[in-house]
SERO-4910 file (N, C-alpha, C, O; in steps of 0.05 Angstrom, whole numbers):
BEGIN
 pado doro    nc1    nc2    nc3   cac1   cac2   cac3    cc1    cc2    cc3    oc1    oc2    oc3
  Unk    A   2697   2155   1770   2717   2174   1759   2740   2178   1778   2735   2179   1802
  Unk    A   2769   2181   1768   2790   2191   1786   2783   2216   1805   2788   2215   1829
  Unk    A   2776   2232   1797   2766   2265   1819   2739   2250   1837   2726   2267   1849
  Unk    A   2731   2230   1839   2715   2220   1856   2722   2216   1884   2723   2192   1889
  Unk    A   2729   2234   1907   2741   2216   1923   2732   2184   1936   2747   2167   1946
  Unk    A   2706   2182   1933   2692   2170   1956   2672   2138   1931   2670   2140   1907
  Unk    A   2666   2122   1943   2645   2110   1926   2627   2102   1933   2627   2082   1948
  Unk    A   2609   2112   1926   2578   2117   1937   2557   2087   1919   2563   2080   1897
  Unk    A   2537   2075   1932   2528   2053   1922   2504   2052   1938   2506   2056   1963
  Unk    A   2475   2046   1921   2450   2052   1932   2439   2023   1928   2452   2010   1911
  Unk    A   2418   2011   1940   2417   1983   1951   2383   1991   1939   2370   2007   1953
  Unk    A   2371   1981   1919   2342   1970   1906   2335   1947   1890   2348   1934   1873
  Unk    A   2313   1947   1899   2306   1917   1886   2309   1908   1848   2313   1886   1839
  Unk    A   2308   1931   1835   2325   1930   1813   2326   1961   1797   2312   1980   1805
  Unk    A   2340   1963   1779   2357   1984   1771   2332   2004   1760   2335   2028   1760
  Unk    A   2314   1995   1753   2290   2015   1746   2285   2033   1781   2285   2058   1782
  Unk    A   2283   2024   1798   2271   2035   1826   2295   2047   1830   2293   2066   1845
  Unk    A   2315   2042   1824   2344   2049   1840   2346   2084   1820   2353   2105   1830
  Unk    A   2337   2081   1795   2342   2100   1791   2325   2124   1791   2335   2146   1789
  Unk    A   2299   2122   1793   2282   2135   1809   2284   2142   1835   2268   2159   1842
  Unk    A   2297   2137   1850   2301   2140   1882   2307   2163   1888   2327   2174   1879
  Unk    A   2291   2171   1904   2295   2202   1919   2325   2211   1930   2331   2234   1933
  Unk    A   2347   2182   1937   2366   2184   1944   2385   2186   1921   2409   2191   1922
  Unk    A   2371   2179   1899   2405   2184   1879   2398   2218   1876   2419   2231   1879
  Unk    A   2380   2232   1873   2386   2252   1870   2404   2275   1879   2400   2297   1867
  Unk    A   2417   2274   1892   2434   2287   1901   2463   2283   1888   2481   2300   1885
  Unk    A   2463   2258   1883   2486   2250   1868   2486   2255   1835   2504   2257   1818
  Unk    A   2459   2256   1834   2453   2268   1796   2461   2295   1795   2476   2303   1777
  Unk    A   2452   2311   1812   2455   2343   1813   2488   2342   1813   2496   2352   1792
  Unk    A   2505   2335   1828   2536   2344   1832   2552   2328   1815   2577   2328   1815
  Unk    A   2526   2309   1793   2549   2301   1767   2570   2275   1788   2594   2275   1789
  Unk    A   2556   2259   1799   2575   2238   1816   2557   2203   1804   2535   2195   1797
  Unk    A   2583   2195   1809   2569   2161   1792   2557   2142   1814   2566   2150   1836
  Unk    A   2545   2126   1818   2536   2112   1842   2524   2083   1824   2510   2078   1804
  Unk    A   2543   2066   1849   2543   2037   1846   2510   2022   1848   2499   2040   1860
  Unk    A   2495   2006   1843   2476   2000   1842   2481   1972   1849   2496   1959   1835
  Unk    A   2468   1958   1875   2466   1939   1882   2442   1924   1896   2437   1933   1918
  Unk    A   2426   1901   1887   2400   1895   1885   2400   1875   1911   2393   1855   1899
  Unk    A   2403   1867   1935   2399   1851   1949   2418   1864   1974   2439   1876   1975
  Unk    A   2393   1852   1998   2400   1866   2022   2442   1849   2031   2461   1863   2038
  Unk    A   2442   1820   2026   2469   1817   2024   2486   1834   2011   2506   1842   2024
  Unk    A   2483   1843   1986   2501   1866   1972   2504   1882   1986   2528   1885   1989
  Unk    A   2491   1896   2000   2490   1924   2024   2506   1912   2045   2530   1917   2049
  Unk    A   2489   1892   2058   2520   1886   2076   2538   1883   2071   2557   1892   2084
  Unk    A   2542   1867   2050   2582   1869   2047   2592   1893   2039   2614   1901   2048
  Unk    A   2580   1904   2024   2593   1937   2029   2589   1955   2049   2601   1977   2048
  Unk    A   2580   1952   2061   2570   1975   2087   2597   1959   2108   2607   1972   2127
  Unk    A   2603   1939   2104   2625   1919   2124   2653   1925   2110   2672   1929   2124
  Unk    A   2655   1925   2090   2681   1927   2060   2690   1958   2075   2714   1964   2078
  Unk    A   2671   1973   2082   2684   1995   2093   2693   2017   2061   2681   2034   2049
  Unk    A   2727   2002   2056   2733   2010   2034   2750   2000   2013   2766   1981   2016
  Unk    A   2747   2016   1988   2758   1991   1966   2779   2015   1948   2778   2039   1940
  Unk    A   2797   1993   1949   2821   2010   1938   2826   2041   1941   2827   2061   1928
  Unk    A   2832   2028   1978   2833   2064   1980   2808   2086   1989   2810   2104   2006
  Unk    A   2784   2080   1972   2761   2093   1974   2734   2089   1982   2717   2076   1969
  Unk    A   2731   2103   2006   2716   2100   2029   2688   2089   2013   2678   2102   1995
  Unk    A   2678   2065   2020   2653   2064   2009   2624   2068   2022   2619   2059   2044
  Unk    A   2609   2081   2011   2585   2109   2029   2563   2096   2013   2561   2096   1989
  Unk    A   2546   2084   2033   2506   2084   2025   2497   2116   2017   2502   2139   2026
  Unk    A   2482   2106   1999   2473   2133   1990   2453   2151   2004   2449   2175   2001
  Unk    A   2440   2129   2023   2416   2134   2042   2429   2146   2071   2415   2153   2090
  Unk    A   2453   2145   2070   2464   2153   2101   2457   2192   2104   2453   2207   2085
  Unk    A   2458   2196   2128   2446   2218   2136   2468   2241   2141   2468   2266   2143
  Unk    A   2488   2221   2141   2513   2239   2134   2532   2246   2113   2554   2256   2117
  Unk    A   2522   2239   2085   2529   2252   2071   2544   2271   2059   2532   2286   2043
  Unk    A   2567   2276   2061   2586   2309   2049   2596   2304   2029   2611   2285   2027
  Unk    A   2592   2321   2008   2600   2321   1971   2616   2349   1982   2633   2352   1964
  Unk    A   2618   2360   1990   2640   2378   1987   2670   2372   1977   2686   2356   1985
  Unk    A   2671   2393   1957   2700   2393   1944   2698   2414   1917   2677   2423   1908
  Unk    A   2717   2420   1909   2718   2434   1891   2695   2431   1862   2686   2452   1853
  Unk    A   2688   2411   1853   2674   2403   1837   2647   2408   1844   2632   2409   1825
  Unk    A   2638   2410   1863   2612   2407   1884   2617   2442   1891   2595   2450   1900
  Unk    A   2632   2459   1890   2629   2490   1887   2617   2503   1860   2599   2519   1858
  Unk    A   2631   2493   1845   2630   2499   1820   2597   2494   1815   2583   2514   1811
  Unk    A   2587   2474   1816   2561   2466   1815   2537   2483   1828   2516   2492   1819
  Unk    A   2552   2484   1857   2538   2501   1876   2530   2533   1860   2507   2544   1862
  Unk    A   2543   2540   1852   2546   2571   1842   2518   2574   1821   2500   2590   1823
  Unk    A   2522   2553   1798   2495   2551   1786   2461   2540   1797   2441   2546   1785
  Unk    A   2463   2525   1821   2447   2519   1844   2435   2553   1854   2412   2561   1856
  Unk    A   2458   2565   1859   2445   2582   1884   2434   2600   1865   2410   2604   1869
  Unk    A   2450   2617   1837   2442   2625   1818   2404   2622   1817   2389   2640   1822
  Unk    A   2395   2589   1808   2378   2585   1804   2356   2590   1834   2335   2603   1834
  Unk    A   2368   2577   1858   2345   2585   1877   2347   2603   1881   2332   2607   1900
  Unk    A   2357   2624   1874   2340   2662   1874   2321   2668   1869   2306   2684   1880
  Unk    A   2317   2645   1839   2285   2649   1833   2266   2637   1841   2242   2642   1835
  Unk    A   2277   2616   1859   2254   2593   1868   2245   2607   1893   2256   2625   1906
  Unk    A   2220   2591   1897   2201   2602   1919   2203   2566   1935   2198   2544   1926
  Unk    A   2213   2577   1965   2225   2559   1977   2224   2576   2012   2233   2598   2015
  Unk    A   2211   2559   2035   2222   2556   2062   2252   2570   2064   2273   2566   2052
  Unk    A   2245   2585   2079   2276   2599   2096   2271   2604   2127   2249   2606   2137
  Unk    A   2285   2605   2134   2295   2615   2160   2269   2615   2175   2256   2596   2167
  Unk    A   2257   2628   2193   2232   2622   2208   2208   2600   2200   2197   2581   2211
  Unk    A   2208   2614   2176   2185   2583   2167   2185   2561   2162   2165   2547   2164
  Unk    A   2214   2551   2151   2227   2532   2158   2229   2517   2175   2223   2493   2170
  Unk    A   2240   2526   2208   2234   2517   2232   2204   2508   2245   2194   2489   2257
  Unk    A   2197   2535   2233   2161   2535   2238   2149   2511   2231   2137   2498   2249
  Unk    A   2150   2501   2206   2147   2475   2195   2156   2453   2200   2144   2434   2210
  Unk    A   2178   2455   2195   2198   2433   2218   2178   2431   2242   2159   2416   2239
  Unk    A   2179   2440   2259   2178   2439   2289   2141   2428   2285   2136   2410   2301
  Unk    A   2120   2434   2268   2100   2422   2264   2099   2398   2252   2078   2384   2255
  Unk    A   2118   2389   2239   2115   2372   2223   2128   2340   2246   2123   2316   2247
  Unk    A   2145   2357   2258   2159   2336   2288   2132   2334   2302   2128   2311   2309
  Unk    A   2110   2352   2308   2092   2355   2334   2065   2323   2315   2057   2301   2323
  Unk    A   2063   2335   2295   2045   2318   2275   2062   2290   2269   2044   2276   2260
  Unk    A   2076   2281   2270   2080   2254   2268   2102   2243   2289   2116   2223   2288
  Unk    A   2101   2262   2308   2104   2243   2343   2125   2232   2342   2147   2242   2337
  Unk    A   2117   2203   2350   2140   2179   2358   2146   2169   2344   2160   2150   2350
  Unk    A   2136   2175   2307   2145   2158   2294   2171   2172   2281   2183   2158   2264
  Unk    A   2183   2202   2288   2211   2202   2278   2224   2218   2305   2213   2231   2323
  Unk    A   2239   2216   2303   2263   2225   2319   2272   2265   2312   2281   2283   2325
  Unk    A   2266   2261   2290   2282   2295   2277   2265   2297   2257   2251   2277   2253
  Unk    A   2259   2327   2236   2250   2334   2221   2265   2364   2217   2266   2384   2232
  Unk    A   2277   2357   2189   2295   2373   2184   2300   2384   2150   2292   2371   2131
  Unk    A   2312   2405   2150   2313   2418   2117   2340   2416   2106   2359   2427   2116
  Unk    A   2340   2399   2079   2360   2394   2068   2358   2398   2037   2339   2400   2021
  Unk    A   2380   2399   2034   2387   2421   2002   2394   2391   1973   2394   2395   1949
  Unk    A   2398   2361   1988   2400   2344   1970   2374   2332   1959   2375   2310   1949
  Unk    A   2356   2343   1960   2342   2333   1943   2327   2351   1927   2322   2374   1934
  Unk    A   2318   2340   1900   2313   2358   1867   2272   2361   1872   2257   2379   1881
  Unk    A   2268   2332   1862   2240   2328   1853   2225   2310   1870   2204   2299   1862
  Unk    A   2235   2306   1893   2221   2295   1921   2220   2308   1931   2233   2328   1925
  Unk    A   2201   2309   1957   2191   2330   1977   2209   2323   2000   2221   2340   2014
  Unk    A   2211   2292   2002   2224   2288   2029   2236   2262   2028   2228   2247   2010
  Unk    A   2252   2255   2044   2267   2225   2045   2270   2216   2085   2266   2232   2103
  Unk    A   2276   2198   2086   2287   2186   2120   2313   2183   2105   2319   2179   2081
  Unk    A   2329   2188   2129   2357   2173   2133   2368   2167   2157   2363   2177   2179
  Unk    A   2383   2152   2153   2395   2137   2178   2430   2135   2178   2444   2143   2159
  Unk    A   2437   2126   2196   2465   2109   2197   2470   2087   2173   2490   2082   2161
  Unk    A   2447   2078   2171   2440   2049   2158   2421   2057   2134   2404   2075   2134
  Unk    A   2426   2042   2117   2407   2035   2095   2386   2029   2106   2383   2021   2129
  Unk    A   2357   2035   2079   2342   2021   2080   2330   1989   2085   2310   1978   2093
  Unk    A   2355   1982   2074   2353   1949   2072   2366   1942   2088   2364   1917   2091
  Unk    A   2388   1956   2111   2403   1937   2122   2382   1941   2155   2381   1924   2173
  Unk    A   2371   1966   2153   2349   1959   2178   2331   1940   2173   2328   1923   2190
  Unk    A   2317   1940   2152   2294   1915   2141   2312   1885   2152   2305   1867   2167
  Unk    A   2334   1888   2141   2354   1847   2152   2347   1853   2179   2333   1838   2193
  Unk    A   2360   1880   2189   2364   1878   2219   2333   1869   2235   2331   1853   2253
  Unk    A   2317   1881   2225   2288   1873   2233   2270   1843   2227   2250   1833   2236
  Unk    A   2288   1836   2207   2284   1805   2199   2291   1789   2221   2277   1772   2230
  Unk    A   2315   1796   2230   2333   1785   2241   2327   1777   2272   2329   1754   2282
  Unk    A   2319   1802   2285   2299   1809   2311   2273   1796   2307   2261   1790   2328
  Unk    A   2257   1788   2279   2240   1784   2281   2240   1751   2283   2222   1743   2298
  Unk    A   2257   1732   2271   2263   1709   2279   2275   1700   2297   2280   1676   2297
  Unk    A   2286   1723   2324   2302   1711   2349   2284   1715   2368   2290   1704   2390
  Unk    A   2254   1734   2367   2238   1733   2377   2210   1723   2375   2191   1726   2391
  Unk    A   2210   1703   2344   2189   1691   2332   2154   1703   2334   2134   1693   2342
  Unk    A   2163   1730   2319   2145   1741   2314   2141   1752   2290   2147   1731   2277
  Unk    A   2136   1769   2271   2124   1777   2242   2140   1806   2242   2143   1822   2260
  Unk    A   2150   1805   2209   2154   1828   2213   2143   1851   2216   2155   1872   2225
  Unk    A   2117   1848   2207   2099   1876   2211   2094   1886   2245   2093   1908   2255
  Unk    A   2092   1860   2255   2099   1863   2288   2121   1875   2300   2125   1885   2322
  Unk    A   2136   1872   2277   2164   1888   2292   2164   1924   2295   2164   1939   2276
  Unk    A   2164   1931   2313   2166   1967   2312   2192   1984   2297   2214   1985   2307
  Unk    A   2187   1994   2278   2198   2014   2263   2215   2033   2282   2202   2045   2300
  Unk    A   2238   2036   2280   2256   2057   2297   2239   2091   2284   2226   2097   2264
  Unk    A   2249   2110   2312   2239   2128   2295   2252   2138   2272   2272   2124   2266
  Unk    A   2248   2161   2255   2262   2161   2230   2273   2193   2234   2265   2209   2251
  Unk    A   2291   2195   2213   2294   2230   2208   2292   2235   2188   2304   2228   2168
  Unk    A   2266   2256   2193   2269   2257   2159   2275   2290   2153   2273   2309   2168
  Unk    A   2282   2289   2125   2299   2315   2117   2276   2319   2089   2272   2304   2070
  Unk    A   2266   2345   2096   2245   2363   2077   2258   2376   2049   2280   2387   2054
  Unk    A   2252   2377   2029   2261   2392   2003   2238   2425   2010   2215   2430   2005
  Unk    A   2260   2439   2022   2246   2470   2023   2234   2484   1998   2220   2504   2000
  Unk    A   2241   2471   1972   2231   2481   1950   2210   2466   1939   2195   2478   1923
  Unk    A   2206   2446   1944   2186   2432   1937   2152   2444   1934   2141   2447   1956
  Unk    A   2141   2448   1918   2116   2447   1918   2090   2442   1944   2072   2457   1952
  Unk    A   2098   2411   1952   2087   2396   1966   2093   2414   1997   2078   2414   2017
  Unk    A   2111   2423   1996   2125   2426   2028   2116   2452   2028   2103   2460   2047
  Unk    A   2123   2469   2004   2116   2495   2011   2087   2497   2013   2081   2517   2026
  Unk    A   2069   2485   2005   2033   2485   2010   2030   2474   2037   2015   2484   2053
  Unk    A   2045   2453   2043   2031   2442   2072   2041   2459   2088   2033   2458   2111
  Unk    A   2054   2473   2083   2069   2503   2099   2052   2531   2098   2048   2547   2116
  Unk    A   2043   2529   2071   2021   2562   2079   1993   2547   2092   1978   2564   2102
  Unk    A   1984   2523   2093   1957   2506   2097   1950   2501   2118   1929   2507   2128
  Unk    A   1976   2485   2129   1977   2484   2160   1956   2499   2182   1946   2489   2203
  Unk    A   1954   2518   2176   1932   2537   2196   1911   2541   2180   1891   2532   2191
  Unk    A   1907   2551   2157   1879   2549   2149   1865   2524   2138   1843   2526   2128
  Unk    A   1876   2503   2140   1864   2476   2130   1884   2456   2142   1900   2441   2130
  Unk    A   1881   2460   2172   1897   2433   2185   1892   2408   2177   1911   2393   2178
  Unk    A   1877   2403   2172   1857   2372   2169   1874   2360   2145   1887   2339   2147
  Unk    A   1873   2379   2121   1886   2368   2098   1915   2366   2100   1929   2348   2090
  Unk    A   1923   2384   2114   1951   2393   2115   1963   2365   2129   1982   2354   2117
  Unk    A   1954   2353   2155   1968   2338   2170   1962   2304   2155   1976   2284   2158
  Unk    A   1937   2306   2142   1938   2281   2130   1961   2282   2102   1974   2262   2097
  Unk    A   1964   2307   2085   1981   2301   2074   2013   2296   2084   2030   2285   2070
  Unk    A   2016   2304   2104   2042   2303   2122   2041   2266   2116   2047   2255   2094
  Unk    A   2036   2257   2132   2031   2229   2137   2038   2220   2106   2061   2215   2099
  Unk    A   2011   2217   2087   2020   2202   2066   2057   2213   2061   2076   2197   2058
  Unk    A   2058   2229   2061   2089   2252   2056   2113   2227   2073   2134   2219   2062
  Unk    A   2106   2219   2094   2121   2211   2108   2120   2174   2107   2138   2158   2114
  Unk    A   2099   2171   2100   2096   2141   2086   2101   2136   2059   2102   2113   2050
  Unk    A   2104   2159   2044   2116   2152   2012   2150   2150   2019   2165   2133   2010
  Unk    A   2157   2170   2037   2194   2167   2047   2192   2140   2066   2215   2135   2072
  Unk    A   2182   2127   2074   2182   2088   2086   2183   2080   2062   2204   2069   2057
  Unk    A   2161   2082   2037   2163   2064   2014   2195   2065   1999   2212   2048   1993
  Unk    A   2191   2092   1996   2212   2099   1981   2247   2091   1995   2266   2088   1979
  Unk    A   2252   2088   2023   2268   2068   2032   2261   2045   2037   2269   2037   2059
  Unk    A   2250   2032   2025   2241   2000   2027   2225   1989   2055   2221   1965   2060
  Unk    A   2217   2011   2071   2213   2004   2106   2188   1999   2113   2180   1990   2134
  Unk    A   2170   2005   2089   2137   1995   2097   2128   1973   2084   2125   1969   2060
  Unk    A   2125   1960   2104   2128   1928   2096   2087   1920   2085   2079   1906   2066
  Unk    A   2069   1934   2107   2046   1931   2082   2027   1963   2085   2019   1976   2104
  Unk    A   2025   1965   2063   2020   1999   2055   1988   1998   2061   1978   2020   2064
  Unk    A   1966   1971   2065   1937   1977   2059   1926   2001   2077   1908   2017   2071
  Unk    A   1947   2000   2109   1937   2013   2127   1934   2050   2113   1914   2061   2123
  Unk    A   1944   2063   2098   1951   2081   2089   1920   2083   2062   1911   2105   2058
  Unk    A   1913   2071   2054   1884   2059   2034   1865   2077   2042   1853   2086   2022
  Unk    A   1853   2089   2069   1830   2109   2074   1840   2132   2073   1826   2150   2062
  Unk    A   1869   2141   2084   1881   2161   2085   1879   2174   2047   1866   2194   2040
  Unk    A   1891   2159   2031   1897   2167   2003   1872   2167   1987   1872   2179   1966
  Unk    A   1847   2151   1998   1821   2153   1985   1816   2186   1993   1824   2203   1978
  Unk    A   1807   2191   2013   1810   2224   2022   1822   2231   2013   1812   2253   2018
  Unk    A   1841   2236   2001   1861   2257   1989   1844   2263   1960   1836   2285   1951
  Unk    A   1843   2238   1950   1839   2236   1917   1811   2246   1918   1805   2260   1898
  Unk    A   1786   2243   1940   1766   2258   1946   1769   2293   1943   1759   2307   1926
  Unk    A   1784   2299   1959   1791   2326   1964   1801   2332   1948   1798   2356   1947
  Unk    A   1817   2324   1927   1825   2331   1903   1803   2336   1880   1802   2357   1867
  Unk    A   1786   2314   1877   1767   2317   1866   1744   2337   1871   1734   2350   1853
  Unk    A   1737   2339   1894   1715   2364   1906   1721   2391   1915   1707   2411   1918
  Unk    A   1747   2386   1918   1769   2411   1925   1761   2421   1944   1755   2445   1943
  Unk    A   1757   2405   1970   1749   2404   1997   1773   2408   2013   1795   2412   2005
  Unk    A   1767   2408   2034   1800   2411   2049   1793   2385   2069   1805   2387   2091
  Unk    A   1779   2366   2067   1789   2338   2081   1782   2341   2102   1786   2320   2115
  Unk    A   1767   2368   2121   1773   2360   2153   1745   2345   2159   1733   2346   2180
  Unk    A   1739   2333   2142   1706   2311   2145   1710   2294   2135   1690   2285   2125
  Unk    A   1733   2280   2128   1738   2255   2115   1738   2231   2137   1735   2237   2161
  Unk    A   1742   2202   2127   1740   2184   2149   1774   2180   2156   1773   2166   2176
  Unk    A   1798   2185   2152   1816   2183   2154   1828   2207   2170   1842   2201   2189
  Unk    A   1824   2234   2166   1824   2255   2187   1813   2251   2209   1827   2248   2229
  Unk    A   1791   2250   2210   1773   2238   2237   1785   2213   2252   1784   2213   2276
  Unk    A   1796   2193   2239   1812   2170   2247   1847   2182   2257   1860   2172   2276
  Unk    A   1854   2202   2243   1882   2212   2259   1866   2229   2279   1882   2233   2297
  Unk    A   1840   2243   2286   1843   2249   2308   1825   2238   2329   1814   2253   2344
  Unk    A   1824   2215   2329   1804   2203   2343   1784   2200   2340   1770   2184   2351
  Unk    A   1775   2219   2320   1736   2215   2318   1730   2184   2305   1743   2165   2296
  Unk    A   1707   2190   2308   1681   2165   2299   1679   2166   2273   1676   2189   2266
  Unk    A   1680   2150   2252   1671   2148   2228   1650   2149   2228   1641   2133   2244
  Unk    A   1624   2167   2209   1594   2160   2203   1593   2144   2176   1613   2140   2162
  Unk    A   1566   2133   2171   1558   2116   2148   1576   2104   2148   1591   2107   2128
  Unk    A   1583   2085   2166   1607   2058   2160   1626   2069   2144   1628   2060   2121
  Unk    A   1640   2086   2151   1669   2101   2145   1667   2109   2114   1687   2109   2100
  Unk    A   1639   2116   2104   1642   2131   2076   1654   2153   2074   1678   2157   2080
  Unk    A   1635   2172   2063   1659   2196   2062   1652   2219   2076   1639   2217   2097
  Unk    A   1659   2239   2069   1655   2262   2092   1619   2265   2097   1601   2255   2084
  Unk    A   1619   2278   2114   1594   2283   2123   1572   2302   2115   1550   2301   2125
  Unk    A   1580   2321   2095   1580   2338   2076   1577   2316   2051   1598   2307   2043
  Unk    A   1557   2308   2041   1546   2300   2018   1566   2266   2022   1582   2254   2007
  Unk    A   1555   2262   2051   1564   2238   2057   1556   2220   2032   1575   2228   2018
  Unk    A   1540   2198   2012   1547   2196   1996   1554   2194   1973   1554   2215   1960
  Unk    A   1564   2163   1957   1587   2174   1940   1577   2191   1922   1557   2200   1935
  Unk    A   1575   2207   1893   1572   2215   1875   1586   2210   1843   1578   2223   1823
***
């Protein structure tokens, strides 16, 4: 559109995933159009193109993001309207969370932070760079050092929390009375935002973690006897890593 200043373009393997992506949402909410391009070459030549006729061209996955402008006020006003009524993280618990959610997944991100662009995801990574143009870049390292890419180490990530979310606001009141569940759901939380930017290259390791969940869902347990809790905190699996220890088996 002409009132567009900027042109924004999101990089998936085809237009069904692209439009599901935790990253267009932000651009669905402020009513903005976004280019759709299926191969990690497409990303680079635009991420290099800089800009086209005039107008700056922006990954949709970048961490710097600003829609501000008059059109993006107007919008805002019916936004804030609505989160009056929503039940959502603010100010201390926010941080509070944040700052657990940095302590619970370590070295594998850099920041953990609360952001207002996303609708019906809990959480996303972002970077400087696309999803896909770190995956080339890791291709790339991975053939000048002739090793695999799964061998290759993942930079850490930042990821940015949806304060309204369902998901965020439970692992937020849980956290202390059911750590066990709380921190394994963090994890899957933070391995669905790798899938969901293209960055986890094989998901099986994640397979005991999500069996426990769907357990605990089922028995409506809180997980701290599963074989995948016990595996984030060092313990020993019993019965050759069945299930919790509490009506260790299956049913």
């Amino acid at each position: 559109p002409p009132e567009q200043k900027d042109i924004y373009y999101l990089c998936a393997p085809s237009r069904d995933l692209a439009v599901e992506s935790p990253y267009l949402e932000v651009f669905e909410k402020s009513g903005r159009e976004v280019v759709f391009v299926y191969s990690a070459i497409d990303d680079f030549v635009m991420a290099n193109m800089e800009k086209f006729q005039g107008r700056k061209l922006v990954g949709a996955e970048k961490s710097d993001i600003n829609l501000g402008d008059d059109k993006e006020e107007d919008k805002d006003k019916g936004a804030k309207e609505k989160d009056s009524d929503e039940k959502k993280l603010s100010g201390k618990d926010a941080d509070e969370f944040c700052a657990w959610a940095k302590t619970i997944l370590g070295g594998k991100v850099s920041a953990v932070a609360i952001t207002a662009r996303l609708g019906s995801s809990p959480a996303i990574v972002t970077d400087s760079e696309s999803g896909s143009m770190r995956r080339m870049m890791r291709m790339v390292d991975t053939q000048d050092s002739g090793g695999t890419l799964s061998a290759m180490p993942l930079g850490k990530q930042k990821v940015e929390v949806n304060p309204s979310h369902p998901v965020i606001i439970g692992m937020a009141e849980m956290r202390e009375s059911r750590p066990a569940l709380a921190e394994a759901v963090l994890n899957q939380v933070f391995d669905n935002c790798l899938i969901a930017a293209g960055l986890l290259d094989d998901g099986r390791s994640m397979l005991p973690r999500l069996n426990d969940l769907l357990l605990c869902a089922i028995r409506g347990t809180d997980g701290g006897n599963t074989a995948a809790s016990k595996e984030d905190k060092g313990g020993k699996e019993e019965d050759g890593g069945e299930l919790s220890e509490e009506g260790g088996d299956k049913k």
